[in-house]
C-alpha positions as CSV (number, residue, x, y, z in Angstrom):
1,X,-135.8,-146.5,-232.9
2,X,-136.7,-145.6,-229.4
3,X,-139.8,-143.3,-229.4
4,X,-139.3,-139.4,-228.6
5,X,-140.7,-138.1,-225.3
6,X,-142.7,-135.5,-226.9
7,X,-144.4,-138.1,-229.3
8,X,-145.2,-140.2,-226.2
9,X,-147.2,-137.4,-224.8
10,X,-149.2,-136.6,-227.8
11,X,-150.0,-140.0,-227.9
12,X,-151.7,-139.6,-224.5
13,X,-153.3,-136.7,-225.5
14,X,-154.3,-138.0,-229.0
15,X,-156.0,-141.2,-226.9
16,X,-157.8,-139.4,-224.6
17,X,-159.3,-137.2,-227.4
18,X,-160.4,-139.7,-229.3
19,X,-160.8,-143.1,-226.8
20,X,-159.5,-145.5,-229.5
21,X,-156.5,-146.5,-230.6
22,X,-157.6,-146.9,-234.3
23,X,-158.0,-143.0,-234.4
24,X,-154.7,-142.2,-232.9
25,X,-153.0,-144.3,-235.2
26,X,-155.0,-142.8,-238.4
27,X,-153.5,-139.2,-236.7
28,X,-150.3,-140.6,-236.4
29,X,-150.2,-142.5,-240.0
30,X,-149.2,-145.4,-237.8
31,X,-150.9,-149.0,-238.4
32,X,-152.9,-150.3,-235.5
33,X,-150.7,-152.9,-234.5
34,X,-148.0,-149.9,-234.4
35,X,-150.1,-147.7,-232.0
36,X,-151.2,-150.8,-229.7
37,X,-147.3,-151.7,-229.8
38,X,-146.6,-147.9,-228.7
39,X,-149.2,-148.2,-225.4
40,X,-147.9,-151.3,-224.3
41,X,-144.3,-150.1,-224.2
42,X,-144.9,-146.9,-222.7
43,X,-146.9,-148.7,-219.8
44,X,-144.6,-151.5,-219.7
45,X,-141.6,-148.6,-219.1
46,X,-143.9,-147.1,-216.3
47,X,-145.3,-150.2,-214.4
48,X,-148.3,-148.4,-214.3
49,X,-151.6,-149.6,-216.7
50,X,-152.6,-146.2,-218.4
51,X,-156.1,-147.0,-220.1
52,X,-158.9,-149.3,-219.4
53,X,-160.1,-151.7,-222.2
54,X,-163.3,-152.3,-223.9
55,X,-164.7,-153.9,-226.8
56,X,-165.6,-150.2,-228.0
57,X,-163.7,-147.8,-226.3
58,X,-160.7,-146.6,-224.3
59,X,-160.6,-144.9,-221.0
60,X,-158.0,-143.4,-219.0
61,X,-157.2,-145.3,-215.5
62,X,-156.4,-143.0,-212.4
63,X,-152.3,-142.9,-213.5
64,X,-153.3,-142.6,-217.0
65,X,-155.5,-139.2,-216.2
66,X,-152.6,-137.8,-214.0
67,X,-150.1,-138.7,-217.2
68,X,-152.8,-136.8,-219.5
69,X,-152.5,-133.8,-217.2
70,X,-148.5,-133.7,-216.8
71,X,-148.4,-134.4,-220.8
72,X,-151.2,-131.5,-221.7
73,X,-149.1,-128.9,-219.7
74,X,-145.8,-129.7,-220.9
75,X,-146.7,-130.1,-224.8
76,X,-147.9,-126.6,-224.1
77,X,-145.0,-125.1,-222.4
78,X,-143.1,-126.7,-225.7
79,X,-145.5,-125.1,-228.0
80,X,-145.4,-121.8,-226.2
81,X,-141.1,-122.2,-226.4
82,X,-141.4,-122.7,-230.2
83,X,-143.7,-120.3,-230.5
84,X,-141.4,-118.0,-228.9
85,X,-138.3,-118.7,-231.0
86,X,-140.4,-118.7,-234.2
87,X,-142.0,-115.2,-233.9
88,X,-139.3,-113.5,-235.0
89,X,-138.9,-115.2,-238.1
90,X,-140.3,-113.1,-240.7
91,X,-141.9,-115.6,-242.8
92,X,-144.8,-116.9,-240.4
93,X,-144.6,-121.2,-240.8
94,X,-145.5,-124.0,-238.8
95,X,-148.8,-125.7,-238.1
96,X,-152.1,-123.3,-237.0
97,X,-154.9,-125.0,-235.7
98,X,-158.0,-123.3,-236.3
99,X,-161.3,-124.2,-235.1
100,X,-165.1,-123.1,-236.6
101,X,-168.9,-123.4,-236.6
102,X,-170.2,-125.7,-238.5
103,X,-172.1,-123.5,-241.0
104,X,-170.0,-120.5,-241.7
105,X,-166.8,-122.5,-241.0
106,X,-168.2,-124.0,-244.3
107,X,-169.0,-121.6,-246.5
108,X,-166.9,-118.6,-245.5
109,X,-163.8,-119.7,-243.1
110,X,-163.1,-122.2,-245.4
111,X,-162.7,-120.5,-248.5
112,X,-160.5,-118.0,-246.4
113,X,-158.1,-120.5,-245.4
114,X,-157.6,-121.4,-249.0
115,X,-156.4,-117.7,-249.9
116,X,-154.4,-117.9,-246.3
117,X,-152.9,-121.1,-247.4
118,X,-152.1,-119.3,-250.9
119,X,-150.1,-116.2,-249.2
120,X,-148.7,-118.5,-246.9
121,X,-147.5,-121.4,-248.1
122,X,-145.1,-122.3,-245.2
123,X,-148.1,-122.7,-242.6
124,X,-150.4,-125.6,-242.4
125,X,-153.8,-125.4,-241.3
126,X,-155.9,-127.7,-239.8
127,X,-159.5,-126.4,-240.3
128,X,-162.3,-128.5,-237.5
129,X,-166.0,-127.1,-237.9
130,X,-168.2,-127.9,-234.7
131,X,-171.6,-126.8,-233.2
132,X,-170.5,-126.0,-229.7
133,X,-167.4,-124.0,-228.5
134,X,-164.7,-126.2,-227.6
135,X,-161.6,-126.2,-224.6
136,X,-158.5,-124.6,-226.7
137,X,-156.0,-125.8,-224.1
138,X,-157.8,-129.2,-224.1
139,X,-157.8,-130.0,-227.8
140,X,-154.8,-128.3,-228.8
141,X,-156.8,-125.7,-231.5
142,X,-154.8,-122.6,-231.7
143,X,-157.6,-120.3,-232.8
144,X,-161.3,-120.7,-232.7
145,X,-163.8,-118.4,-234.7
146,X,-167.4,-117.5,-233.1
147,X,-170.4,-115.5,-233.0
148,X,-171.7,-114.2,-229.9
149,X,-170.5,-114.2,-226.5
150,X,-167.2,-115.6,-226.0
151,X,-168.0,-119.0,-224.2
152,X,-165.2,-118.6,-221.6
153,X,-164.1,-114.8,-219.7
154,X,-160.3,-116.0,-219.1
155,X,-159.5,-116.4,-223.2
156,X,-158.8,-113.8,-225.0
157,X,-160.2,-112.4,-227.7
158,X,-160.4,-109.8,-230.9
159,X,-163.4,-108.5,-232.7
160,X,-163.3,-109.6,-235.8
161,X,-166.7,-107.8,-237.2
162,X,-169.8,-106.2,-235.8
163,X,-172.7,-108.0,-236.2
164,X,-176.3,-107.0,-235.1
165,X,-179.4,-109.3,-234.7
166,X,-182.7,-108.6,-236.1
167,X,-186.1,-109.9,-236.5
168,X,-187.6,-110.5,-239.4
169,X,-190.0,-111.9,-242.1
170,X,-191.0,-112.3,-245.8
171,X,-193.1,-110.0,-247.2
172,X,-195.6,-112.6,-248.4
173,X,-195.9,-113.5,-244.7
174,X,-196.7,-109.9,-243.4
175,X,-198.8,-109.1,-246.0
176,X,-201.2,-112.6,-244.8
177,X,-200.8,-112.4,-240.8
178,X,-200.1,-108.3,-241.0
179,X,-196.7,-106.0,-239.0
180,X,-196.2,-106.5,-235.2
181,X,-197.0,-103.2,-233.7
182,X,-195.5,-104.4,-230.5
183,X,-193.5,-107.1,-228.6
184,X,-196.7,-108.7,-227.3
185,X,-197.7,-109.4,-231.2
186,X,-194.9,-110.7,-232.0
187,X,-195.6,-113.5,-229.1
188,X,-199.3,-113.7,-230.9
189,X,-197.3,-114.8,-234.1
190,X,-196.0,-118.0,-235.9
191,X,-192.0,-117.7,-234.9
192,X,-189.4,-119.5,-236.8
193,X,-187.3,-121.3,-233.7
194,X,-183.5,-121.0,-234.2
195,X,-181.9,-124.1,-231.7
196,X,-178.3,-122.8,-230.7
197,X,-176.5,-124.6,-227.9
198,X,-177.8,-124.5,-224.5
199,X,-180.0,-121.1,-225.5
200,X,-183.5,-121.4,-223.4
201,X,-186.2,-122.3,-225.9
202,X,-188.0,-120.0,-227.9
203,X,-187.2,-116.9,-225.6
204,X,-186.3,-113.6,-226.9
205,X,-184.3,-111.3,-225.4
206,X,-184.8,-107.3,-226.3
207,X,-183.6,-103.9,-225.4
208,X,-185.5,-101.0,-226.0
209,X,-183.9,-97.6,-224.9
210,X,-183.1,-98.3,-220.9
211,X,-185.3,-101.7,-220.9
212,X,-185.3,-105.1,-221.3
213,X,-188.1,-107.2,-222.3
214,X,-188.0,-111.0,-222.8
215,X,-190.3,-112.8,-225.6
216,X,-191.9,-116.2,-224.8
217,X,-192.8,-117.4,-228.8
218,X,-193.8,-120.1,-230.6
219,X,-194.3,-121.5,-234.0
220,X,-194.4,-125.0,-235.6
221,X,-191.0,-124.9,-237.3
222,X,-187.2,-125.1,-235.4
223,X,-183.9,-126.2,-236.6
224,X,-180.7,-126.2,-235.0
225,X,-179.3,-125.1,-238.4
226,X,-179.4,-121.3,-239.1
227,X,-179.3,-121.8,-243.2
228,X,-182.8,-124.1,-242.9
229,X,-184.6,-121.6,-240.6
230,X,-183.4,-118.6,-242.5
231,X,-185.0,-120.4,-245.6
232,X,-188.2,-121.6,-243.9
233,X,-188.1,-117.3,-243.2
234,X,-187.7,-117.0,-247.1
235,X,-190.7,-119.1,-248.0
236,X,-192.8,-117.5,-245.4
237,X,-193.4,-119.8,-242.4
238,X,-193.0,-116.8,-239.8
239,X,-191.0,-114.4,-238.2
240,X,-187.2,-115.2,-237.3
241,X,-184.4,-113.6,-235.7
242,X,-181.1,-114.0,-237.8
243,X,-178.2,-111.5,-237.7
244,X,-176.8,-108.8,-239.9
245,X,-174.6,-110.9,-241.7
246,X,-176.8,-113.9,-242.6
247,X,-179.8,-111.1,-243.5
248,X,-177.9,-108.4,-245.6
249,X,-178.4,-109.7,-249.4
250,X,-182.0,-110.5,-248.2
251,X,-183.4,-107.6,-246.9
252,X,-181.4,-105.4,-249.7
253,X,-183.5,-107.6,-252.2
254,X,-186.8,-106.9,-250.4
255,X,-187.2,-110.7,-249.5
256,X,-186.9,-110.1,-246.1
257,X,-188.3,-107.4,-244.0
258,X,-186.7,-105.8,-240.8
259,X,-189.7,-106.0,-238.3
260,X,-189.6,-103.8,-235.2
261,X,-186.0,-102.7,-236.0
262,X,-186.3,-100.0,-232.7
263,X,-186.3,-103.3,-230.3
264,X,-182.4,-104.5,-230.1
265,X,-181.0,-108.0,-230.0
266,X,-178.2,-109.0,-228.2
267,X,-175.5,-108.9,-231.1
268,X,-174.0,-111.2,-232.5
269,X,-170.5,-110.1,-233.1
270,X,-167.6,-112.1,-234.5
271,X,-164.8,-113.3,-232.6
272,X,-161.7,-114.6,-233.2
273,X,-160.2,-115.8,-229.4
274,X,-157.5,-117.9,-228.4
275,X,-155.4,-118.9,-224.9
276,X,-152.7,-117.2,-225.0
277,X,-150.9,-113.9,-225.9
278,X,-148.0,-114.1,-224.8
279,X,-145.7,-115.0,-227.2
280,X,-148.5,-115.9,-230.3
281,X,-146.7,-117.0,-233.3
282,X,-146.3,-115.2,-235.9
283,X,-148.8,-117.6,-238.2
284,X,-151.7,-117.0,-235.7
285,X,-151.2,-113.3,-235.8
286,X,-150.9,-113.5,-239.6
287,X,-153.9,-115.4,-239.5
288,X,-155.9,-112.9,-237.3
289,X,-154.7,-109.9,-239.1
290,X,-155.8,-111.7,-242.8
291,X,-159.4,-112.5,-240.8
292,X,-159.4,-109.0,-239.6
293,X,-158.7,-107.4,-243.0
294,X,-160.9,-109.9,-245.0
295,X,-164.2,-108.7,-242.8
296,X,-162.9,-104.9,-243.2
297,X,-163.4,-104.8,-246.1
298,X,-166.5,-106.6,-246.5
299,X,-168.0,-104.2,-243.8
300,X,-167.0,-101.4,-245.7
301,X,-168.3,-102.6,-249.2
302,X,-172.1,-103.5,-247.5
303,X,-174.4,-100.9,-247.4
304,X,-174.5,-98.5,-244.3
305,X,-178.1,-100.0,-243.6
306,X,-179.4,-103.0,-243.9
């Protein structure tokens, strides 16, 4: 059976992704021999060679990039047509890709996609955790959930929950090494280093009525996972800056203690952002509004001060 156009292009796009054949035919539940077979045929029918060889990889030749580009634009003028025709169904259905950080896509997206999936039963979700933000038009992911600044101006977005930073330490810890008085103590003190993307090292940014001061600190212990600094923190190795969310339980418990709490972080708030609005389907909005009710309610249930 000769092989739909549409197929042909995510085949493309699958390839470049991944730069091996073996991985587009595990996506594609084809057999190897299948997916080579497919690549050959599709550059036989063009004249053209589309991909360099290697013994380890894939590449893309000149006509094969210009094909990726032509085949990432229409599969998304497709997308956006279903889309369109979809939305008015009242039942939201289809597939939603959805994409997370690694820690919290773990222990709290995750768990939220499985009541998602539960109250919708006619959407699939592909769930991809990942350190650093990601293209949305490149990779294909319909929604991606992050903390922070939004890594790109030209997506759009929706706050999904407030979410300030503080710094803070164990009691055991302040009791031994004593309360900063002042931002020039805490630069005298053992930090706990959080490593997040492309962040500069060890610098602190603060703002304190109309200014802004910048920390230089240092300590022996960084991670670029938030769960093992935040439990280095809990054992009392130093101060740390975590936010709001990761602190709450803790510093309600007395295991962790705001310090300087009049000297402001840049926050941390929670975003949900995707590429385009026009014409969302009615799975992502479902899955926004669920995300968007979920953290409601949790903000609602904390404790007005934390």
């Amino acid at each position: 059976m000769k092989t739909d156009v549409s197929s042909q292009l995510e085949f493309i796009v699958l390839l470049a992704r991944h730069g091996s054949l073996a991985a587009v035919a595990r996506a594609l539940d084809l057999t190897p021999p299948a997916a080579t077979k497919r690549l050959s045929q599709m550059e036989a029918r063009l004249g053209v060679r589309l991909v360099n060889r290697t013994t380890r990889r894939i590449s893309l030749t000149a006509e094969g990039e210009t094909y990726l580009q032509h085949a990432t634009r229409i599969l998304a003028a497709l997308k956006e047509m279903e889309d369109a025709v979809s939305s008015s169904r009242s039942v939201p259905r289809g597939l939603l890709r959805v994409n997370a950080t690694l820690g919290f896509g773990r222990t709290t997206i995750a768990p939220l996609v499985s009541a998602f999936a539960k109250r919708y039963p006619h959407v699939e979700v592909q769930l991809d955790v990942t350190d650093r933000p990601i293209d949305l038009v490149e990779t294909g992911v319909d929604l991606a959930i992050r903390f922070g600044a939004l890594p790109d101006k030209r997506l759009n977005a929706r706050r999904v929950m407030a979410n300030r930073r503080f710094m803070c330490a164990s009691p055991r810890y302040l009791e031994k090494h004593g309360m900063p008085q002042s931002l020039d103590d805490v630069a005298n003190h053992s930090c706990i280093i959080h490593r997040q993307n492309d962040d500069a090292y060890g610098i602190w940014r603060f703002t304190h009525g109309e200014r802004s001061e910048t920390v230089k600190v240092r300590g022996a212990l960084s991670s670029n996972d938030g769960d093992i600094v935040l439990g280095w923190a809990l054992d009392g190795h130093g101060i740390l800056v975590r936010s709001e969310w990761d602190l709450a339980k803790y510093l309600e418990s007395g295991r962790l203690r705001v310090v300087l709490p009049e000297y402001a972080q840049p926050s941390a708030d929670l975003f949900v952002y995707y590429a385009n609005r026009r014409n969302q389907s009615a799975r992502a909005r479902a899955f926004i509004d669920f995300l968007v009710q979920h953290f409601e309610r949790h903000a609602s249930a904390a404790p007005d001060d934390v």
